[in-house]
C-alpha positions as CSV (number, residue, x, y, z in Angstrom):
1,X,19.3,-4.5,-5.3
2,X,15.9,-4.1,-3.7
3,X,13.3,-2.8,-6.6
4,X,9.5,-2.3,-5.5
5,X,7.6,-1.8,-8.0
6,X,3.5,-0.2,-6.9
7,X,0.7,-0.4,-9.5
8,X,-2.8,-0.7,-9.9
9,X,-4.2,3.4,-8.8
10,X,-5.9,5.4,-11.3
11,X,-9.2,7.4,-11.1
12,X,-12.5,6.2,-9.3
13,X,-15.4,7.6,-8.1
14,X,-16.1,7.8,-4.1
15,X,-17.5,4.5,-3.2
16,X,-15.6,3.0,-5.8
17,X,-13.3,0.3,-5.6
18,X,-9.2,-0.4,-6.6
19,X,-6.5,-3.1,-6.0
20,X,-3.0,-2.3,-5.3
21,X,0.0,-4.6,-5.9
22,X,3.7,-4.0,-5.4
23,X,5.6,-6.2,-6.5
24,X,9.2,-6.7,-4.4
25,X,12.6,-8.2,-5.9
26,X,16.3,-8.4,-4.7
27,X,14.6,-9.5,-0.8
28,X,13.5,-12.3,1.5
29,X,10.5,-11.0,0.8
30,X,8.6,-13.5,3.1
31,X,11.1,-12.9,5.7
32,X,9.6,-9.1,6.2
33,X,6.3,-7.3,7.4
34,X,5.2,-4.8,4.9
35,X,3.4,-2.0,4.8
36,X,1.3,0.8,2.3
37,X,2.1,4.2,2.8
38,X,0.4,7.3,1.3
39,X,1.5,10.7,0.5
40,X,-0.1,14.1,-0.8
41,X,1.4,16.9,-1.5
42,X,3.0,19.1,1.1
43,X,2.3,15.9,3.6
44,X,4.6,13.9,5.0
45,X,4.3,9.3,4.4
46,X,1.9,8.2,6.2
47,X,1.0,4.6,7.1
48,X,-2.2,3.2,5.8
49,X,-1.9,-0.5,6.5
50,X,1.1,-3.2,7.9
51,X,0.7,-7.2,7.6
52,X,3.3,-9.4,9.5
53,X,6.0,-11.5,7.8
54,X,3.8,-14.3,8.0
55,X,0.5,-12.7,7.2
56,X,-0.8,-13.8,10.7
57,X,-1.4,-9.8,11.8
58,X,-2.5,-6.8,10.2
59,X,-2.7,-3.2,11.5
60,X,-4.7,-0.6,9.8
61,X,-5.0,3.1,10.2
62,X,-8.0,4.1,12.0
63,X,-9.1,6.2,8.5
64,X,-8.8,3.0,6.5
65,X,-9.9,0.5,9.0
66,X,-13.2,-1.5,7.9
67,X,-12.4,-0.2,3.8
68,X,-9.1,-1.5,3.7
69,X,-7.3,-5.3,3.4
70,X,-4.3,-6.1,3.0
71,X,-2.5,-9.1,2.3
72,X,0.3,-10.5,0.9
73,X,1.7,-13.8,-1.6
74,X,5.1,-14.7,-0.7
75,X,5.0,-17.4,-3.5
76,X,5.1,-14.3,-6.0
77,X,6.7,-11.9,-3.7
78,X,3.9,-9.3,-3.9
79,X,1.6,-7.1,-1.5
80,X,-1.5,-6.0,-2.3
81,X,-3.8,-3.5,-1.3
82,X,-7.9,-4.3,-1.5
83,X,-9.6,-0.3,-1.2
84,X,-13.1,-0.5,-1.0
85,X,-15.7,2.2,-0.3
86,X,-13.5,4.8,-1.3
87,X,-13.4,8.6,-0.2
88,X,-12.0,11.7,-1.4
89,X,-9.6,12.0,1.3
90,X,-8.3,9.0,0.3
91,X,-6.4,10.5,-3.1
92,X,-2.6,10.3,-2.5
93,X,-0.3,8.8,-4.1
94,X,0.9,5.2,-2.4
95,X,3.4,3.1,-1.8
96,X,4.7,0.2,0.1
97,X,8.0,-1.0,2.0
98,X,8.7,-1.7,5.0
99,X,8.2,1.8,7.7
100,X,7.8,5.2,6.8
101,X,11.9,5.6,6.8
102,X,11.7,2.7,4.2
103,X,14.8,0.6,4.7
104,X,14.4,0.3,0.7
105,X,14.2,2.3,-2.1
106,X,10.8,4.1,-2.6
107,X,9.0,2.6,-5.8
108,X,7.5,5.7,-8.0
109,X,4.2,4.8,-6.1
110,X,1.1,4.8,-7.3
111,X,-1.6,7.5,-7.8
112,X,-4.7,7.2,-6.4
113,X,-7.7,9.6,-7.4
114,X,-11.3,9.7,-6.0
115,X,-13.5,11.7,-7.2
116,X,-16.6,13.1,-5.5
């Protein structure tokens, strides 16, 4: 079955950097566009950033735009996530698949904490 697996959050000040990965298994992983989504609590999933199943495109939210890359290694079948510049609004807890309705199961995410 499909397992995604998120890592790399923890606690950083604002301006600060971190580097997600989620690491996919039981998929044509190359075969898919991807995407990170974040939630807080009492929020619904939103998207942060999408990349084509070829890595040719990206879209990024308009909060994350110019802060935000992300890209993807089909050879290891993982995403990543590259946050730089880093706010306060930006603490949430994040994951990645494929929309907001998943098709997959949601990881456990990742928490991400930035402190003022």
């Amino acid at each position: 079955q499909v397992q995604l697996v998120d890592s790399g959050g923890g606690l950083v000040q604002a301006g600060g950097s971190l580097r997600l990965s989620c690491a996919a298994s039981g998929l044509s992983f190359s075969t898919y566009a991807m995407g990170w989504f974040r939630q807080t609590l009492g929020k619904e999933r939103e998207l942060v950033a999408a990349i084509n199943a070829i890595g040719s495109t990206t879209y990024y939210a308009n909060f994350v735009k110019g802060r935000f890359t992300i890209s993807r290694d089909d050879v290891t079948s993982t995403l990543y996530l590259q946050m730089n510049s880093l706010k306060p609004e930006d603490t949430a807890r994040y994951y990645c698949n494929q929309s907001p309705l998943g098709p997959w199961p949601w990881g456990q995410g990742t928490q991400v904490t930035v402190s003022s």
